[in-house]
VEXDREN-2710 file (C-alpha; in Angstrom, 1 decimal):
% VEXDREN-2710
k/r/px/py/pz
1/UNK/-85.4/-78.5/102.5
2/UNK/-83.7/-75.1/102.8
3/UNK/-83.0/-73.9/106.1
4/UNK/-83.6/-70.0/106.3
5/UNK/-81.5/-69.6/109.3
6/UNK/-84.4/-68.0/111.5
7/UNK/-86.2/-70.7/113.4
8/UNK/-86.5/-69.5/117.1
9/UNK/-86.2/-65.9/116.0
10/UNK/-89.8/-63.5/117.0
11/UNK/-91.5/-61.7/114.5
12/UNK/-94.6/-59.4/114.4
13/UNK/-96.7/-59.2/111.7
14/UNK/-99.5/-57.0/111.8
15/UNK/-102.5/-57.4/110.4
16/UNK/-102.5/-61.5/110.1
17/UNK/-105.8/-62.9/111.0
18/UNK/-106.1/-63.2/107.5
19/UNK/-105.3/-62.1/103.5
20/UNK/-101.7/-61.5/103.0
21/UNK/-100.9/-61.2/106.7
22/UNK/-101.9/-64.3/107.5
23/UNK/-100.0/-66.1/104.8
24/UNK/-96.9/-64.1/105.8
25/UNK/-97.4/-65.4/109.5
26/UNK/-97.8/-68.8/108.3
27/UNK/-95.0/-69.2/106.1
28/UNK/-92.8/-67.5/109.0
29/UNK/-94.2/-70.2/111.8
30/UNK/-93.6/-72.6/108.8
31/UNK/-89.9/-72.2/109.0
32/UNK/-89.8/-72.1/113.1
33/UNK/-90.5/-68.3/113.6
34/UNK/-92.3/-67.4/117.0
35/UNK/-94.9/-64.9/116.2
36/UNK/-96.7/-61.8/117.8
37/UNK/-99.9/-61.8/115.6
38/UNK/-101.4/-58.6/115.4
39/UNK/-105.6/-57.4/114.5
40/UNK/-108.8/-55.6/115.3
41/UNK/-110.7/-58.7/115.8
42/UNK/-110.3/-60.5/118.8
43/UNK/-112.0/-64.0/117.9
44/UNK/-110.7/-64.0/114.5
45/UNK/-106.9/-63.7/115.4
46/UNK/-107.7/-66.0/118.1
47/UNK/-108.6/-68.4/115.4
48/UNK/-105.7/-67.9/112.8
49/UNK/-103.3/-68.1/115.8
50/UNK/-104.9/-71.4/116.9
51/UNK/-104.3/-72.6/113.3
52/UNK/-100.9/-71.8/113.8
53/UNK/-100.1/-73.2/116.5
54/UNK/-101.8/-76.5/115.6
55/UNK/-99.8/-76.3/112.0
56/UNK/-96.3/-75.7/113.6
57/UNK/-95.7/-75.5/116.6
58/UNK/-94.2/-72.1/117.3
59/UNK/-95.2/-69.7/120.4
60/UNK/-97.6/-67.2/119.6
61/UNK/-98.5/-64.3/121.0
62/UNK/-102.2/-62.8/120.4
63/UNK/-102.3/-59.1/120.4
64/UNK/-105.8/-57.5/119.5
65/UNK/-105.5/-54.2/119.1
66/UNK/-105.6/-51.1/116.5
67/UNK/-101.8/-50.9/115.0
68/UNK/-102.9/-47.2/113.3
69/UNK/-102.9/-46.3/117.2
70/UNK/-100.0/-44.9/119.7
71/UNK/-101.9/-47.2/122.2
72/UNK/-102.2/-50.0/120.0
73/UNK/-98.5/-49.7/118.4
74/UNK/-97.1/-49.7/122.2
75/UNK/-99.1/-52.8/123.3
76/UNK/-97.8/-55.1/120.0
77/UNK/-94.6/-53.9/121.0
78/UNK/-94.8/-54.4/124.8
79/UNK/-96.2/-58.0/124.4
80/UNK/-93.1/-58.7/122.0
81/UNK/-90.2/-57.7/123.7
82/UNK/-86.9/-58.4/121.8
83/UNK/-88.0/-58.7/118.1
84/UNK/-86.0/-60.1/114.9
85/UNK/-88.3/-59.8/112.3
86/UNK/-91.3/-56.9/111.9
87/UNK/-93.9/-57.4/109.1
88/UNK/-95.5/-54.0/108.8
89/UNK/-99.2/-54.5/107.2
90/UNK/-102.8/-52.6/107.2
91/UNK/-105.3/-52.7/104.9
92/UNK/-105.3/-50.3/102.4
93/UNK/-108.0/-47.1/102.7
94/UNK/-111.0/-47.2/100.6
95/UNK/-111.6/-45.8/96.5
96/UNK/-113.3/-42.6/95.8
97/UNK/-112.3/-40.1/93.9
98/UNK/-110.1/-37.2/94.9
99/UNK/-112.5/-34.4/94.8
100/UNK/-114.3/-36.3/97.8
101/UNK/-111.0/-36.2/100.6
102/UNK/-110.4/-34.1/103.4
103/UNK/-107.9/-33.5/105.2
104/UNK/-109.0/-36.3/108.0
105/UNK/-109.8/-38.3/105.3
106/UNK/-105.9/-38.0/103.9
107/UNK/-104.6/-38.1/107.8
108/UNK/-106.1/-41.3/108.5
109/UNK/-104.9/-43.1/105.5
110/UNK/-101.5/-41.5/106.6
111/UNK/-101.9/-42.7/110.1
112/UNK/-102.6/-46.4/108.6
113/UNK/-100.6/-47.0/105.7
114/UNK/-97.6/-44.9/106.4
115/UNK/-97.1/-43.1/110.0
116/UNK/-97.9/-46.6/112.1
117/UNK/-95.0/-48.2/109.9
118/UNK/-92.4/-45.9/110.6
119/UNK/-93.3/-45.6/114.6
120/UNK/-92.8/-49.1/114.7
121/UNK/-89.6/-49.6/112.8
122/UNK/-88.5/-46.4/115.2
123/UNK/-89.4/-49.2/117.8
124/UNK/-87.5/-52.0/117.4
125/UNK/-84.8/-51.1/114.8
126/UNK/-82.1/-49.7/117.2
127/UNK/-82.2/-53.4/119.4
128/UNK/-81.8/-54.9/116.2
129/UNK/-79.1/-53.0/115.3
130/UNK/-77.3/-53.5/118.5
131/UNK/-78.3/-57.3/118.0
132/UNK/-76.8/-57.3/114.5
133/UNK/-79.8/-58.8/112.9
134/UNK/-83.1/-57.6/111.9
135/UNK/-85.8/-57.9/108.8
136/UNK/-87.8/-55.3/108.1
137/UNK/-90.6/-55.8/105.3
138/UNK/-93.5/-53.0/104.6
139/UNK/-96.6/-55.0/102.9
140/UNK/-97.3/-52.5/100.7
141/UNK/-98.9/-52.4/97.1
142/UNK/-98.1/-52.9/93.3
143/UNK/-99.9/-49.0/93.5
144/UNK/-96.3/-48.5/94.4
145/UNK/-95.1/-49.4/90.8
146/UNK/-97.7/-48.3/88.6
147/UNK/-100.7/-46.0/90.4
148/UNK/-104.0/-47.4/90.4
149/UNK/-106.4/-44.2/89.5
150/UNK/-109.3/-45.4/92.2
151/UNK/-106.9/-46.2/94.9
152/UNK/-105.2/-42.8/95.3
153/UNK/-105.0/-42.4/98.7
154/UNK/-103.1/-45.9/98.5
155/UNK/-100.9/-44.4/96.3
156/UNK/-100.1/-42.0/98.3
157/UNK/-99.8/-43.3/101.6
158/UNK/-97.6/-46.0/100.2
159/UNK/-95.8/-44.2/98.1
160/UNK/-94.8/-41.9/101.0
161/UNK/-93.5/-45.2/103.3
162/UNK/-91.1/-46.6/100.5
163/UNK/-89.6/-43.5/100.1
164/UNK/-88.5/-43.0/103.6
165/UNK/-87.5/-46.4/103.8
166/UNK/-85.4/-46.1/100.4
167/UNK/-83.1/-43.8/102.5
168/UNK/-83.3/-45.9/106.0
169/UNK/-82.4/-48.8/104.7
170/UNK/-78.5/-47.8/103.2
171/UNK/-78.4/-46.5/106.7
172/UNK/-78.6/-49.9/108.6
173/UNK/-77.6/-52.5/106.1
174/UNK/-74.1/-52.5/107.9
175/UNK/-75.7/-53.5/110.8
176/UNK/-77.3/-56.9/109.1
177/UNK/-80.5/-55.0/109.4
178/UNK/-82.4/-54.9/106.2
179/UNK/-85.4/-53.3/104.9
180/UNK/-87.7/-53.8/101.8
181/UNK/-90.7/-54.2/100.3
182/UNK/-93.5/-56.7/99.2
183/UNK/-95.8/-55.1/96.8
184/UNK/-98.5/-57.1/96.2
185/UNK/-101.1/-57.7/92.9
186/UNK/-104.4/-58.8/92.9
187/UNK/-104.6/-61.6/95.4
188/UNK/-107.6/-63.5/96.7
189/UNK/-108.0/-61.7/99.6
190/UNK/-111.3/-59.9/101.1
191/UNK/-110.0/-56.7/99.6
192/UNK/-109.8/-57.9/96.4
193/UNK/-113.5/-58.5/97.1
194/UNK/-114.1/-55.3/98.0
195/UNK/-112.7/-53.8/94.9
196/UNK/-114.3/-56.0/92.4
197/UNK/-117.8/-55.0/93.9
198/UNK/-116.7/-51.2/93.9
199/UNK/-115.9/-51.9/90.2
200/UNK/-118.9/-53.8/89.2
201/UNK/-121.0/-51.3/91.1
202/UNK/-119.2/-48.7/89.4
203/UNK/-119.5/-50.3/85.2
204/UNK/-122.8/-51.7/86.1
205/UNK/-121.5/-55.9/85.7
206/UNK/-121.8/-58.3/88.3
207/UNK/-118.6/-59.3/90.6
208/UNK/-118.6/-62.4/88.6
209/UNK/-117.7/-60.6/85.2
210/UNK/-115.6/-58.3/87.3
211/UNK/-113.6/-61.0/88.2
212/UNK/-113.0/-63.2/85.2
213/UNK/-112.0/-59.8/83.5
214/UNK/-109.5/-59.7/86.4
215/UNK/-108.1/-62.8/85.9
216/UNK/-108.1/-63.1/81.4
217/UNK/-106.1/-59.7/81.8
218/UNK/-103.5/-61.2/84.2
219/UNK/-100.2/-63.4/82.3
220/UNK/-100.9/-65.9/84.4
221/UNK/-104.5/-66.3/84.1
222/UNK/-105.5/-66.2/87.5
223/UNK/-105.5/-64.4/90.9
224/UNK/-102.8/-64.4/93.6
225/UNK/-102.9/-66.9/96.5
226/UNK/-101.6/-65.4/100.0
227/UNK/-99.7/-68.8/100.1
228/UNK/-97.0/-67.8/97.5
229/UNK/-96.9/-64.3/99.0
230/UNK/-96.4/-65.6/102.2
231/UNK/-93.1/-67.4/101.1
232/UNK/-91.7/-64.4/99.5
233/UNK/-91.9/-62.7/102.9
234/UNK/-90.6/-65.7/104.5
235/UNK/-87.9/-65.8/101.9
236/UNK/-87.2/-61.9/102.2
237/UNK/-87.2/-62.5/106.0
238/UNK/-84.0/-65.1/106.1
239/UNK/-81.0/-65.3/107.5
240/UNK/-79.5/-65.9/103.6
241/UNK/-81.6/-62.7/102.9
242/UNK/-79.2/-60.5/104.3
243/UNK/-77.3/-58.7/100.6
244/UNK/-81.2/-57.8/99.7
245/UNK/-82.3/-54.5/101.0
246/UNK/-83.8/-51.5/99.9
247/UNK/-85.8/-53.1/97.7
248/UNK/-89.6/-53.2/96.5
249/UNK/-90.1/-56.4/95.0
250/UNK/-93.8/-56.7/92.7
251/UNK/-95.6/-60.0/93.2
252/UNK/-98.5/-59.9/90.6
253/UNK/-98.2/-62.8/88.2
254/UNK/-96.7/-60.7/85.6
255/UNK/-99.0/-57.9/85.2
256/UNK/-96.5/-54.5/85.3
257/UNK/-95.0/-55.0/81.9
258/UNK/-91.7/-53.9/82.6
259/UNK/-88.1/-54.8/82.7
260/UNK/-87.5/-53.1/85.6
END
């Protein structure tokens, strides 16, 4: 088995009750990394943390709490202390069309999907510095890549967060502290849910067709599972990790036909 180098080390991943945070908390605890697990819902991060623990054995902490807050961003990070590895993560905001947005609607898929990212890396990536060691990785999307037309507040948002990040992380890579990103594909997740019923509402099929349309366009046939993402991160996250940074790396079974 390969040793990543990080058992013992803490990392927060936000938004891991479930979906893609979960399986990045998972494959963490899997290679002995102590978590702070971070989400809205009390009983069901008290639930995926039990799992956890039961799985591997690792200390984890349970934070419930809104990580789009300043309140909720300074109790993760007060119930962490000194932290190796952060896994920045929120679910993306919802479809519509342009036409509909406000400005609060714009702000608050700012405030979740790009503002809460960078006040948190402005939290702990100074001690890492100073500790020479620290991962950074931004759960973002493969809207990144190649814009989905529904999702463009995602786009946005996102697109916004690996830029700034594009630039931070040439600044600290000297300092073993590197930061990149996971962009993920269509995953079965309850998002994925979400937009296969927005899409059948939308062309008048049932989520059934929806779906199977989903999966006969994909290379691989088939939807994501969060246990393959979750390694990636894990994998992103090592100790052996440390000449990969800046990077946003597409996991989506093929589906951006590119080279690139």
């Amino acid at each position: 088995m390969v040793d990543f180098g990080i058992a013992g080390k803490t990392a927060i991943v936000c938004a891991s009750s479930k979906g893609l945070g979960f399986g990045c908390a998972d494959a963490l605890a899997a290679v002995g990394v102590n978590l702070v697990m971070n989400a809205r819902t009390a009983d069901t991060l008290a639930q995926a943390a039990h799992t956890i623990r039961d799985r591997h054995g690792v200390h984890v902490i349970e934070v419930a709490c809104d990580i789009t807050t300043e309140d909720g961003r300074a109790e993760i990070l007060a119930a962490a202390g000194h932290v190796d590895i952060l896994v920045n993560n929120a679910g993306g905001p919802p479809p519509g069309d342009f036409r509909d947005w406000t400005r609060d609607t714009w702000i608050a898929a700012l405030d979740a999907n790009m503002l809460a990212a960078f006040d948190l890396i402005k939290g702990v990536v100074d001690p890492m510095i100073e500790n020479k060691f620290g991962r950074i990785v931004n759960i973002t999307s493969g809207s990144v890549k190649s814009p989905i037309p529904q999702l463009g507040l995602s786009n946005g948002a996102r697109a916004a967060l690996t830029g700034f990040c594009a630039g931070l992380s040439r600044q600290v890579a000297r300092h073993n502290v590197t930061v990149n990103g996971l962009l993920p594909g269509q995953f079965n997740t309850d998002r994925i849910e979400m937009l296969i019923a927005n899409m059948a509402k939308t062309e008048g099929r049932t989520p059934a067709e929806v779906r199977t349309t989903l999966e006969e366009r994909n290379p691989t046939g088939r939807l994501g599972e969060i246990e393959e993402f979750g390694f990636a991160c894990a994998w992103m996250c090592s100790a052996r990790s440390s000449y990969l940074t800046g990077q946003n790396i597409l996991i989506d079974g093929g589906m951006f036909n590119s080279t690139l």
